[in-house]
C-alpha positions, -999 to +999 in steps of 0.1 A: +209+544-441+233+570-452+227+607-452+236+604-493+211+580-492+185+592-477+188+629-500+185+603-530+152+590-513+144+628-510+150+639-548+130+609-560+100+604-533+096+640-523+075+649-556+057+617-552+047+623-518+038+664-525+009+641-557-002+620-532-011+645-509-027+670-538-048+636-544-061+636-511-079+673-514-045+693-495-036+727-519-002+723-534+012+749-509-004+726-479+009+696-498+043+710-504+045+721-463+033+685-451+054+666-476+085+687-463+073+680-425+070+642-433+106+644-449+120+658-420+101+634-396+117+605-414+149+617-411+142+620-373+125+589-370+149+570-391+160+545-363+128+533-365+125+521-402+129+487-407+136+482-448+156+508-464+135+501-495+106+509-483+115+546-474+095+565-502+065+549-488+069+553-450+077+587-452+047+589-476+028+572-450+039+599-429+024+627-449-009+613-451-013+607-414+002+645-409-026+655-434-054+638-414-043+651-386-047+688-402-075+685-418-092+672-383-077+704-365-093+726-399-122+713-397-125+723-359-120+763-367-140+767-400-158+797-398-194+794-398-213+808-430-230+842-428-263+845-437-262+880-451-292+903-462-317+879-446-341+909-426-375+897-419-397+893-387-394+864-367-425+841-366-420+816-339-435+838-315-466+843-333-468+814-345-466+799-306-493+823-296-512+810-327-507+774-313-520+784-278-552+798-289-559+759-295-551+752-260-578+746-235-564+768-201-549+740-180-527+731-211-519+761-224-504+766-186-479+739-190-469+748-223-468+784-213-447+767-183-421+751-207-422+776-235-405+801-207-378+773-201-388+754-171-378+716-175-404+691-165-389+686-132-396+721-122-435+724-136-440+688-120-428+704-084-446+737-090-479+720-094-473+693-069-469+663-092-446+639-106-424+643-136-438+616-153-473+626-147-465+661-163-448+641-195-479+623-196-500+654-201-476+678-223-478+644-244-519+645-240-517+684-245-498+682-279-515+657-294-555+673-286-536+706-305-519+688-332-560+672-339-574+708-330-550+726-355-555+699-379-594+704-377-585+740-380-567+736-411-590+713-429-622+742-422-597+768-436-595+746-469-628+740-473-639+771-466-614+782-496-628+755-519-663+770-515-651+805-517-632+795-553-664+775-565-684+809-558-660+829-573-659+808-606-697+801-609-705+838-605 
């Protein structure tokens, strides 16, 4: 192919190319950018085309994978949101001392254990047994305080029930 010929690929695909990309989500000034890139990559890589007729459509071929490609790369520095005006105490803490009062001692140790990082592996050595043993009883542990809160929570509800019945009978 021609230099002529390839400008008159230019004039009419260029255009073409710069919609294509707009359709794919790219800003016209990011469209404009990559469909001039893919232009000039085609004109580089023009050894390597095998039907002259097909030019508009390789070089638009070209623009899209440049657009991936960007878009990928974007996507890997987006700034993360800011949570603004958000001031308010944070409950975990409580709530984890909250959970322990539901412990019975020897479980709230291990918890205590892993709540201050240490993995399994380290509470297993520091009490002399295996790591599977130790799974076995955070597992036992978590579920007696998920029933224990549970029990808890269903007093706590009945207890308001009765307190609203009193309240709307007197």
């Amino acid at each position: 192919m021609t230099q002529e010929g390839y400008g008159q690929a230019y004039q009419k695909g260029f255009i073409r190319t710069v919609r294509i990309l707009r359709s794919r989500g790219a800003p016209m000034h990011r469209a404009e950018d990559v469909a001039q890139t893919a232009w000039l990559q085609g004109w580089q890589k023009l050894d390597q085309l095998r039907d002259e007729g097909m030019i508009v459509s390789w070089v638009i071929a070209i623009a899209i994978n440049y657009h991936r490609r960007g878009s990928r790369m974007e996507a890997r520095y987006q700034d993360l949101p800011e949570i603004c005006g958000y001031i308010g105490i944070d409950v975990a803490p409580l709530d984890a001392a909250r959970v322990l009062r539901f412990c019975p001692p020897g479980d709230r140790l291990l918890f205590e254990q892993q709540l201050r990082g240490l993995t399994t592996k380290e509470i297993a050595k520091n009490q002399g047994l295996s790591t599977t043993a130790i799974r076995i009883r955070l597992l036992r542990a978590r579920r007696a305080v998920r029933t224990r809160m549970e029990a808890h929570a269903a007093e706590l509800r009945e207890f308001a029930r009765s307190q609203e019945c009193a309240a709307t009978a007197a």
